[in-house]
C-alpha positions as CSV (number, residue, x, y, z in Angstrom):
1,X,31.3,12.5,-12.7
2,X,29.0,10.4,-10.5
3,X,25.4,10.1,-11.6
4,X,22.5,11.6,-9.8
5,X,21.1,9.0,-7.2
6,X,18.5,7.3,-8.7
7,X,17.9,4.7,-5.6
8,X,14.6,3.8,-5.1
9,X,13.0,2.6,-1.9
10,X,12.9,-0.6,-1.2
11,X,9.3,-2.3,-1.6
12,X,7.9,-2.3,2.4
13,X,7.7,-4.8,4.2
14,X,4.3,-4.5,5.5
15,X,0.9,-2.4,4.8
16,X,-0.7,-1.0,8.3
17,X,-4.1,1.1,8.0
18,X,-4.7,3.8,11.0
19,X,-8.6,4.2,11.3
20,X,-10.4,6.5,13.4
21,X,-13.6,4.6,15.4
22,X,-15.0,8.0,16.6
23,X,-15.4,10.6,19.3
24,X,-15.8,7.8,22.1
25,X,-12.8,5.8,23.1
26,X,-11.2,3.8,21.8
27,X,-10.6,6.2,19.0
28,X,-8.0,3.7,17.1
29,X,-7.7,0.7,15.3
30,X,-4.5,-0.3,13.4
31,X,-5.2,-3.1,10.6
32,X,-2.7,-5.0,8.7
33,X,-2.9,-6.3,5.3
34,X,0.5,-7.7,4.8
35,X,4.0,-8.0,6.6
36,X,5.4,-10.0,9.4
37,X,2.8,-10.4,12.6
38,X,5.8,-9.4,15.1
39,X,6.8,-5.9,13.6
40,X,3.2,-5.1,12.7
41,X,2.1,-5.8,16.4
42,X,5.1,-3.6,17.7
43,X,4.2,-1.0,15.6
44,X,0.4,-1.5,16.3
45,X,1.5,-1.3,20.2
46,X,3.5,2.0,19.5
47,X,0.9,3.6,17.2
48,X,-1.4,2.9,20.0
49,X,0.3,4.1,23.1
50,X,0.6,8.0,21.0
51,X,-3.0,8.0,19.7
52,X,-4.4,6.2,22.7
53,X,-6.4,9.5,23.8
54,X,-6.1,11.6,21.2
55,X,-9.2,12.1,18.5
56,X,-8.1,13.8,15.2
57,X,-8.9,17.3,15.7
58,X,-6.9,17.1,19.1
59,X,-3.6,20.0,18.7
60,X,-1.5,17.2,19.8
61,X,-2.9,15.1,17.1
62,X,-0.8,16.5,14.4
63,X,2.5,16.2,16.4
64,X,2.1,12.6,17.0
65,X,0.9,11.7,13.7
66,X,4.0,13.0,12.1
67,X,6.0,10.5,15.1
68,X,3.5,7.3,13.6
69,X,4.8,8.7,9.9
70,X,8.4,8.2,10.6
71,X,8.0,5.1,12.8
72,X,6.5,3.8,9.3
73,X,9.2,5.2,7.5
74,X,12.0,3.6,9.9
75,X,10.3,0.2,10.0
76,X,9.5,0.4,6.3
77,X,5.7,0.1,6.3
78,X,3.6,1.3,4.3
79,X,1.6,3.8,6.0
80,X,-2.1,4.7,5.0
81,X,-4.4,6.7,7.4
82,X,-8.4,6.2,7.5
83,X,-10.1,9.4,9.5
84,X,-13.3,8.7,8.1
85,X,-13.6,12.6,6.3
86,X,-11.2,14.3,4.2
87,X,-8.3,15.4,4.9
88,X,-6.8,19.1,4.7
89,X,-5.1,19.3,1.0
90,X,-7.1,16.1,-0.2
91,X,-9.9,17.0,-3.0
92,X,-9.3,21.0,-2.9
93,X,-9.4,21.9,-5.6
């Protein structure tokens, strides 16, 4: 009988940080700690072109973030997201 999977994820291969800048535009700025400069600044450029417009408490916000989530996913990055106030789920306690 095969064992369960027990695969883990490889380690990513980058770190990028999302923060929000505020109500005026530009609203984004994507920061890298780590990873190779070409497939951060692809991603940067993607991550960019969907939040270009968009502030967080935009409808089409949420849709778009989850796109950003699994473009981390596929590229293996590892994803963490700065808004500036806390999110929905985070602290409630």
């Amino acid at each position: 009988m095969p064992e369960p999977s027990t695969e883990q994820a490889p380690d990513p291969v980058g770190h990028v940080r999302i923060v929000y800048l505020g109500p005026v535009a530009p609203h984004w700025e994507v920061q890298s700690d780590y990873g190779d400069p070409e497939v951060i600044e692809a991603f940067r450029d993607r991550v960019l072109a969907r939040l270009v417009l968009l502030p967080p408490h935009d409808p089409q916000f949420r849709r778009n973030r989850e796109r950003v989530v699994r473009d981390a996913e596929r590229e293996n990055l590892a994803l963490e997201w700065d808004l500036g106030f806390p999110e929905e789920g985070e602290g409630a306690e």
